[in-house]
N, C-alpha and C positions, 0 to 999 in steps of 0.2 A: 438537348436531352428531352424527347417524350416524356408529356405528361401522363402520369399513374392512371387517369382518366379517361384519355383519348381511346377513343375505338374506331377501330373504322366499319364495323357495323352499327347502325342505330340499333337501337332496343327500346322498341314502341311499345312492349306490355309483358309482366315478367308474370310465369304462370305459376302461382303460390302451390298448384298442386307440387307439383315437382320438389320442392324446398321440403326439408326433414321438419317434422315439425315434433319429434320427440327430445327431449331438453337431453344434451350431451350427459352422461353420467361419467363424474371424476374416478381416477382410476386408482385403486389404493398404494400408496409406495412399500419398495420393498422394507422386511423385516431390517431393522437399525439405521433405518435412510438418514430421519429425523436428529439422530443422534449423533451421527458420523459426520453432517452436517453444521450441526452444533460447536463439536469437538475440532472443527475447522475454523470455524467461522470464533473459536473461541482462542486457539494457536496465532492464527491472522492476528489479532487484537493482540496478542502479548506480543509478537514479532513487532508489529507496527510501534508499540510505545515505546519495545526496549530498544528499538533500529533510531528513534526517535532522541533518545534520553540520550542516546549511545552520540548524536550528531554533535546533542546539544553538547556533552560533558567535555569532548573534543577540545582542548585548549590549543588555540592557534596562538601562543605566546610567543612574543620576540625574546629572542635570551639578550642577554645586555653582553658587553665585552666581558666586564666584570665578572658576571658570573659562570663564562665560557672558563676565563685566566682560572677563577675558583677550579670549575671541575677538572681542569686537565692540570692544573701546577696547584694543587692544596697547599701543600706548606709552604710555599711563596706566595699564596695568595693570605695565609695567615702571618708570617713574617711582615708583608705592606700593611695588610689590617692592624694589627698589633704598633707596629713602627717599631719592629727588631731589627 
């Protein structure tokens, strides 16, 4: 890959006339640039923590036999509980 530098003409003296020499003036943004902006940069930040909270809160639990037997047969799961 060519380097950023490489020229294949020399350049033995650069003539300062030529170069702009009045300082760039900034350009003003449009009317609610700053805010919409903001209000972005402010949604981002709630997205990010709640997508976050949302990972963390995530229970990747193993369900045991037991309480599989519970949720699908209740009252034989409380019959064995009990000892009826």
């Amino acid at each position: 890959m060519p380097s950023v530098l490489a020229t294949s003409i020399p350049i033995d003296h650069i003539d300062l006339h030529d170069l702009p020499t009045e300082p760039l003036h900034a350009r003003r943004a449009q009317q609610g640039f700053w805010r919409t902006l903001a209000q972005y940069v402010a949604c981002l930040r709630v997205w990010r923590t709640h997508h976050r909270q949302h990972l963390c809160a995530v229970s990747h639990r193993f369900e045991t036999p037991a309480e599989l037997f519970a949720r699908q047969y209740p009252s034989s799961y409380l019959q064995a509980f009990l000892g009826l």
